[in-house]
N, C-alpha and C positions, 0 to 999 in steps of 0.2 A: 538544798535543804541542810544535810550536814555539811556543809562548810561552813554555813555561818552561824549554826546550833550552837557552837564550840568557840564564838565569840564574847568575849567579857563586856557583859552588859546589854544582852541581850537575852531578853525572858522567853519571848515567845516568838513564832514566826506562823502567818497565816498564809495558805495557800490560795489562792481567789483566781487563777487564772484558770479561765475557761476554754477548751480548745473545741471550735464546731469543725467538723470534719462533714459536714451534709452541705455537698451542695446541690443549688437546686437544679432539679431535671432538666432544662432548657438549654440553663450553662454545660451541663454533663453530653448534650444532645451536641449542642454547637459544639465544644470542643472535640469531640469526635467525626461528628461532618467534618471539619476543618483539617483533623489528621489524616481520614481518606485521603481529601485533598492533594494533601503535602505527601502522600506515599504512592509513588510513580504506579504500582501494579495496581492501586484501587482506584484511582482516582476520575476513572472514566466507567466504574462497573455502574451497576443501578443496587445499592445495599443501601435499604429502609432503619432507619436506627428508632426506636421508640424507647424511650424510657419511665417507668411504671416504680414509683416508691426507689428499690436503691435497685430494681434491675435495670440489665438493659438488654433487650431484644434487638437481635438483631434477622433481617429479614432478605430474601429476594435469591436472584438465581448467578452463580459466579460460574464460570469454565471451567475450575479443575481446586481439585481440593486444596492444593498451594493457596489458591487465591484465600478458599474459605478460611483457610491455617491464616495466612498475613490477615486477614479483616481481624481475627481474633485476636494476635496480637498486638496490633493495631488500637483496638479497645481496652486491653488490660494496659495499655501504655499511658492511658490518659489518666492523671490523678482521680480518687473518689472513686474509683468504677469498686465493685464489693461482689456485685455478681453479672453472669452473662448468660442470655439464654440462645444460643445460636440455632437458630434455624435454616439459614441458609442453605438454597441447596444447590447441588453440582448438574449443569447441563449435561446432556447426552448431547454427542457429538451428532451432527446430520447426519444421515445417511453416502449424499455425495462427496463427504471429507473423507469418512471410512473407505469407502472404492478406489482403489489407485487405478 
């Protein structure tokens, strides 16, 4: 805008570009399914993603809070994301793992 303000012969300059930053929930859904995919520690768990307006919830049960920490990152990597509501939560170990 000021660079070309201070051009000779130039009266005015109008702004008109519009930038949509919403995309829609299905694309925000898929692109995230897609990244579990592609990230070797998620990609075999069972994490539900729904997305409601500009959240996205995410849902189900992971083995140790690591995993629940990467799904989180995971989602805040994906463009568009604004909010996350993580639900997820962390299994208890069986009882026959705990007993050596």
């Amino acid at each position: 805008y000021k660079t070309v303000s201070n051009i000779t012969g130039v009266r005015g300059i109008y702004n008109k570009i519009i930038l949509n930053t919403e995309a829609a929930a299905p694309d925000i859904e898929n692109k995230i399914n897609h990244a579990f995919q592609r990230n070797a520690a998620l990609q075999s768990k069972d994490i539900t993603v729904e997305v409601k307006n500009d959240r996205v919830i995410l849902s189900g049960v992971l083995p140790s809070f690591q995993d629940r920490e990467e799904a989180m990152e995971t989602v805040w990597a994906v463009p568009g994301i604004k909010e996350v509501d993580n639900r997820i939560l962390i299994s208890a170990p069986a009882l026959e793992e705990i007993a050596v």
